[in-house]
Structure formats: structure tokens, C-alpha cells
C-alpha positions, 0 to 999 in steps of 0.5 A: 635444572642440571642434568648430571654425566651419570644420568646422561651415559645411562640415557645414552646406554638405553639407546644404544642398546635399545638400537642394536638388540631390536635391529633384525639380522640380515641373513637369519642364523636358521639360513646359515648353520646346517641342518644336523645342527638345527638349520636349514642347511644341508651343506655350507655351499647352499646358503646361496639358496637363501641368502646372497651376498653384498659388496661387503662381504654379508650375506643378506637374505633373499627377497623370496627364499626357496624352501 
């Protein structure tokens, strides 16, 4: 049985997409946008109330953020 190129990139789209849409956020949008725009925020500099961040230049989220 053949399997042909057209089925295999459509297989491979599935995944991949599959990986990136069910993938959680590292630091919830809620967690970065101010308050007056529906966050938790109520200036930019408190994020690091509930998330910190990583060598890479992301925020993560807290184990135990402060509510």
C-alpha cells in the first residue's frame, strides 16, 4: 500500500497543529495585560506578582500567585 505525499503532509499538518493549539500558555494573558483592559493588572510592573521571568527572556507563571 502506497502511501502518497498529499496524505502524509496533511497527517503531519494534523499534528502539528494538534501540538501548538493544546500547548498551555507559560504566563496566561489574563496575568499580562492591565486591569482597564480586562486583566489582573493594575500597572505593567506588577506582573512580577504573578509570574517570573526565565533565562529566556519569557515569563512563567508562579507556582502560587498572589491574588
Amino acid at each position: 500500500m502506497i502511501i502518497t505525499t498529499g496524505t502524509l503532509i496533511i497527517v503531519q499538518a494534523l499534528i502539528v497543529s494538534w501540538i501548538v493549539f493544546t500547548r498551555p500558555e507559560p504566563c496566561p494573558r489574563i496575568y499580562r495585560t492591565l486591569q482597564e483592559d480586562g486583566g489582573q493588572l493594575a500597572a505593567y510592573g506588577d506582573i512580577h506578582l504573578y509570574c517570573d521571568l526565565d533565562y529566556g527572556g519569557k515569563w512563567k507563571i508562579k507556582d502560587n500567585p498572589q491574588q
